[in-house]
MARBA-3410 file (N, C-alpha, C, O; in Angstrom, 1 decimal):
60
93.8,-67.7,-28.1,92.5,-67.9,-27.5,91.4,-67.9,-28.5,90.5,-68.7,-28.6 ~ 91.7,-66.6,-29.4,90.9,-66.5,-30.2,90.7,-68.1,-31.2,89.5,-68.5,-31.5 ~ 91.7,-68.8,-31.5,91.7,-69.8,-32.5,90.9,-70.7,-31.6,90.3,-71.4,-32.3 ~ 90.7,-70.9,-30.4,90.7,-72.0,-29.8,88.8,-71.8,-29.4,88.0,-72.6,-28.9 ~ 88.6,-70.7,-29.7,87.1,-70.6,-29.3,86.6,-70.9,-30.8,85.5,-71.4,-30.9
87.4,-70.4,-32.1,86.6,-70.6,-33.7,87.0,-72.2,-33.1,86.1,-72.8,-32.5 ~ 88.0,-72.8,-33.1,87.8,-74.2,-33.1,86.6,-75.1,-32.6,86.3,-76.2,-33.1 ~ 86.2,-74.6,-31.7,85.3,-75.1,-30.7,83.9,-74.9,-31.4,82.9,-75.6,-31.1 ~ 83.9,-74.1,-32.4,82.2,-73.0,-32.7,82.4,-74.2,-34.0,81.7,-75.2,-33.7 ~ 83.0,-74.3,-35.1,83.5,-75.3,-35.6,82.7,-76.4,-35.9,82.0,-76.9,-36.8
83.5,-76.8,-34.4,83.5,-78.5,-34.3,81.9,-78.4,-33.9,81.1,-79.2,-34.3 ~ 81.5,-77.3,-33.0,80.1,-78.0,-32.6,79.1,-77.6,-33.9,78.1,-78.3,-34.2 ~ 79.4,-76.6,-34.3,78.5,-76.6,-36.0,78.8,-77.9,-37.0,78.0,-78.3,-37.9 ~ 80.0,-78.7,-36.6,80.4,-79.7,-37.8,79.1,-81.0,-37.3,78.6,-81.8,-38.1 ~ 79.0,-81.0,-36.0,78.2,-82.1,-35.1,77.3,-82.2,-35.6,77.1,-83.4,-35.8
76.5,-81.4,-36.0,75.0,-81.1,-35.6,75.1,-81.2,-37.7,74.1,-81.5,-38.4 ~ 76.1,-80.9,-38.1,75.5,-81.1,-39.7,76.0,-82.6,-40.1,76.1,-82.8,-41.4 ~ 76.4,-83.5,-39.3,76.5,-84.7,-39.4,75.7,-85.5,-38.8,76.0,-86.7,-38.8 ~ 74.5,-84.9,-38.0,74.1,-85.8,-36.8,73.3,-86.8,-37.7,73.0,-87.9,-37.2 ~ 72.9,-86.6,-39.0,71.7,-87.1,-39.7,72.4,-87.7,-41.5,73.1,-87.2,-42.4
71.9,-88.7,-41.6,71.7,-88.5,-43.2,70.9,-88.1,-44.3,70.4,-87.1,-44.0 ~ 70.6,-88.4,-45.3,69.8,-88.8,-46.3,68.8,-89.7,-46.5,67.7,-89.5,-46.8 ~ 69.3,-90.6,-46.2,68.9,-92.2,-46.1,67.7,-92.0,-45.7,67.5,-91.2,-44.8 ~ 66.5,-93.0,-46.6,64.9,-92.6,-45.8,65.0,-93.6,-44.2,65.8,-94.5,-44.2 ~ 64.2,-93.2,-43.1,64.6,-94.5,-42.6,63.9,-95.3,-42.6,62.9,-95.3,-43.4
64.2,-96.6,-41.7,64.0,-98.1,-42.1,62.8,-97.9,-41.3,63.1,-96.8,-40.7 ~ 61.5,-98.3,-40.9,60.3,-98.2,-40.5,59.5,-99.7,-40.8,59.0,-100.1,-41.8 ~ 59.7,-100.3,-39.8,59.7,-102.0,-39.4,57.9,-101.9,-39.4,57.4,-101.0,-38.7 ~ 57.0,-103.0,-40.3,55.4,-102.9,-40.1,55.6,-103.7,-38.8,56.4,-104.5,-38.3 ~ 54.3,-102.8,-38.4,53.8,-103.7,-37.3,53.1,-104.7,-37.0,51.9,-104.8,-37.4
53.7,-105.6,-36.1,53.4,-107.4,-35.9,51.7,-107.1,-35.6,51.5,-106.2,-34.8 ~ 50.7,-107.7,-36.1,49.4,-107.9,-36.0,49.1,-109.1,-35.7,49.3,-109.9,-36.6 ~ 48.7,-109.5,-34.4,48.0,-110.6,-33.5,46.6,-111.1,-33.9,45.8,-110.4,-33.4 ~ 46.3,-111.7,-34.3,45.0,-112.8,-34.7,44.6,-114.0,-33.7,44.9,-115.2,-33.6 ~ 43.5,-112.8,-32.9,43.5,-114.5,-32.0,42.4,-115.4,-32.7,41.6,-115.1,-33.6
42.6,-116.7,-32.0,41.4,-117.7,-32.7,40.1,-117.1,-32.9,40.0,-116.2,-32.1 ~ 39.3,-117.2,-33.5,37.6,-117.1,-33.1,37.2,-118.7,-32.8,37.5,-119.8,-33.2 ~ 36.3,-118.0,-31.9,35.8,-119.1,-31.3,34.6,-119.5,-32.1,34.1,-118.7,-32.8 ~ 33.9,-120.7,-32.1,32.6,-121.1,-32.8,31.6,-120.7,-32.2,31.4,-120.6,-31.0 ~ 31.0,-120.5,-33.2,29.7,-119.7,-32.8,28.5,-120.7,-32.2,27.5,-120.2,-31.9
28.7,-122.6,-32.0,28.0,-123.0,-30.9,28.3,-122.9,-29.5,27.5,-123.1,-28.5 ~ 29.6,-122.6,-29.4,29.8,-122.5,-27.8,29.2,-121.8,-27.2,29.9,-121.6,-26.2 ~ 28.0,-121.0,-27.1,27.1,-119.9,-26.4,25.6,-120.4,-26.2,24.8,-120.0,-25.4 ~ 25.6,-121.6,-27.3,24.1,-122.6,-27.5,24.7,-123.8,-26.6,24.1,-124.2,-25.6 ~ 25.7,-124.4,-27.0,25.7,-125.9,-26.3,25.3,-126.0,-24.8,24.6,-126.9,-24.4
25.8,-125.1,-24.0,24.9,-125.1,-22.6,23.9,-125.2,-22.4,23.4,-126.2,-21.9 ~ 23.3,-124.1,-22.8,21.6,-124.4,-22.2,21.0,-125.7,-23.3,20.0,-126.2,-22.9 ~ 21.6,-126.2,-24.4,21.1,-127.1,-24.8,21.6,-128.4,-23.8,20.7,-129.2,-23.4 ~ 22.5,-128.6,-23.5,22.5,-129.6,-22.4,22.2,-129.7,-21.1,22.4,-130.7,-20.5 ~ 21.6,-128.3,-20.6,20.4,-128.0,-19.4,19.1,-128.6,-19.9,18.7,-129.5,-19.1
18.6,-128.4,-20.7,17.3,-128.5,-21.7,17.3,-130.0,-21.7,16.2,-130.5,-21.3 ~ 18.2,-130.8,-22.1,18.5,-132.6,-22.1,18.3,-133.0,-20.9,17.6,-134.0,-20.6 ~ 18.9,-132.3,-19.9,19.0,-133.4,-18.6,17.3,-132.9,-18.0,16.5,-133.7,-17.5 ~ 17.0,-131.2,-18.1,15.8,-131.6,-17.9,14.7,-132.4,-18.2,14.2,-133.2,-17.4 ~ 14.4,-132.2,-19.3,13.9,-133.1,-20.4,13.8,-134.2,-19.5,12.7,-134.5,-19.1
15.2,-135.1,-19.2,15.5,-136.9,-19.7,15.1,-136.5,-17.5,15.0,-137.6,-17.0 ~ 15.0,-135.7,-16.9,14.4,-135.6,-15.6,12.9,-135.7,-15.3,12.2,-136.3,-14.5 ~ 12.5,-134.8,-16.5,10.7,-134.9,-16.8,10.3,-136.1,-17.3,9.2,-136.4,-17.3 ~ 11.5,-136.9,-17.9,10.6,-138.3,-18.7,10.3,-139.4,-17.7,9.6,-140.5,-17.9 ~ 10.9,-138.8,-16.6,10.9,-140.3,-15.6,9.8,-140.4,-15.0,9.6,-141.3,-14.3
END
């Protein structure tokens, strides 16, 4: 009985000093997403084409 409990103390000490290596580990960069920028007239071209149709409303 005695052998059978060192066997057991053993194997679970042998587990735990094998659970790991050396080896640095592998550590993958992370994917970085780039969305478009948008142009910097799309914030003007509206009210510039409110400004035209008024305009071409007031010329008549």
């Amino acid at each position: 009985m005695k052998k059978l409990v060192l066997a057991a103390a053993l194997t679970a000490a042998a587990s735990t000093a094998f659970a790991g290596n050396m080896a640095e580990p592998v550590i993958e960069a992370p994917v970085i997403v780039e969305e478009a920028s948008s142009s910097s007239a799309g914030g003007v071209l509206v009210p510039l084409v409110i400004l035209a149709v008024i305009a071409a409303i007031a010329a008549d």
